[in-house]
C-alpha positions in Angstrom: 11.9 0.1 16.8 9.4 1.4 14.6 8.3 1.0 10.7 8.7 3.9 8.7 6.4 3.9 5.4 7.0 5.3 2.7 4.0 5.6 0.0 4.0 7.2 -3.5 1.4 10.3 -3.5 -0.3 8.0 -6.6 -0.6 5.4 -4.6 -1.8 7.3 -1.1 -5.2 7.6 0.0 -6.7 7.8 3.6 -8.2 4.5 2.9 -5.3 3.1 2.0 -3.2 4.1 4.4 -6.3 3.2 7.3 -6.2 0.1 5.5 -2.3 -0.3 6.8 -2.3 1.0 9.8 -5.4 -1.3 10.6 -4.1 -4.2 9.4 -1.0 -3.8 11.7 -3.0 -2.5 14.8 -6.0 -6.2 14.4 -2.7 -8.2 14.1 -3.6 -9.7 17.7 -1.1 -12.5 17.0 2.2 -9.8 16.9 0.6 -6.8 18.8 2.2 -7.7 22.0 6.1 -7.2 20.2 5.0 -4.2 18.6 4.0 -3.0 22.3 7.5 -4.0 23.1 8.8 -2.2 20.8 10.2 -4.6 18.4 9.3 -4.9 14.8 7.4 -8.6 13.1 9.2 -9.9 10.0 9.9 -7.4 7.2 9.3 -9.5 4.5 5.9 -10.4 6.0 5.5 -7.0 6.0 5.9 -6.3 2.7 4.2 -9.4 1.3 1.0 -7.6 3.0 1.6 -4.2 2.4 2.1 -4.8 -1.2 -1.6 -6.2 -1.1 -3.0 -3.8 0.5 -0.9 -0.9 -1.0 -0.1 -1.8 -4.6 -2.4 -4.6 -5.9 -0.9 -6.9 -7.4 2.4 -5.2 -8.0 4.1 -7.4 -5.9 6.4 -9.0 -8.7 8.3 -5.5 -8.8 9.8 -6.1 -5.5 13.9 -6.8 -6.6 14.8 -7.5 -2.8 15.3 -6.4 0.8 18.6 -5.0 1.7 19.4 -3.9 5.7 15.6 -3.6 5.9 15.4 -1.4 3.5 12.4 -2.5 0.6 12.3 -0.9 -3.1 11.6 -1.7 -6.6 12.5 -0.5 -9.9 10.1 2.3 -10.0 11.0 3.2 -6.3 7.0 2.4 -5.6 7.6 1.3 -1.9 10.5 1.9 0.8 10.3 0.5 3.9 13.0 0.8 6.8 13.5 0.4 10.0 13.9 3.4 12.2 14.0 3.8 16.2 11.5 6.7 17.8 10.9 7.6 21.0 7.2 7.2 19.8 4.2 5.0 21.6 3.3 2.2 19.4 0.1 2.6 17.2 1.1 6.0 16.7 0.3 7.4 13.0 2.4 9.9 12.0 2.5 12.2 8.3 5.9 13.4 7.9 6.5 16.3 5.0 5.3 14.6 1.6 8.3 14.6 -1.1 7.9 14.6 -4.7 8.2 10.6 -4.5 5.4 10.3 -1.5 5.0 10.9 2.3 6.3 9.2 4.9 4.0 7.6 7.6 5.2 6.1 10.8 3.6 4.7 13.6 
């Protein structure tokens, strides 16, 4: 099971996207489930992510259906998807009009 990002271009910066995956990959506390392949809390998730990502945007979030994250303005998706991918791996999918995709 792996996290699949999905960032607005406005929103998407190498530093801000190192500043994810970092924060994920220090998390010594929950690194040995995501070498196991499972995935920590998705709301926890978020909850950081929105720090890290949007800034204080957090109130947007409406709610988390089947692990799937978005607010009004479609600023952040997150789901969960299963890849035959080692963990820690960062990857770029295509960028979309809406953002690009990053999953590691």
């Amino acid at each position: 099971h792996f996290i699949l990002y999905r960032i607005p271009n406005y929103f998407r910066s190498e530093k801000s996207v190192k500043a994810i995956v970092e924060n994920e990959m220090i998390d010594g506390g929950r690194a040995k489930e995501r070498q196991r392949g499972r995935t920590m809390d998705i709301s926890s998730r978020v909850n950081r992510h929105m720090d890290l990502v949007l800034r204080g945007h957090k109130d947007q979030i409406l709610e988390i259906k089947n692990q799937m994250l978005a607010n009004k303005n479609g600023i952040l998706e997150i789901k969960e998807i299963i890849q035959d991918r080692p963990p820690g791996t960062l990857t770029q999918a295509p960028e979309t009009p809406n953002g690009s995709w990053y999953a590691y």
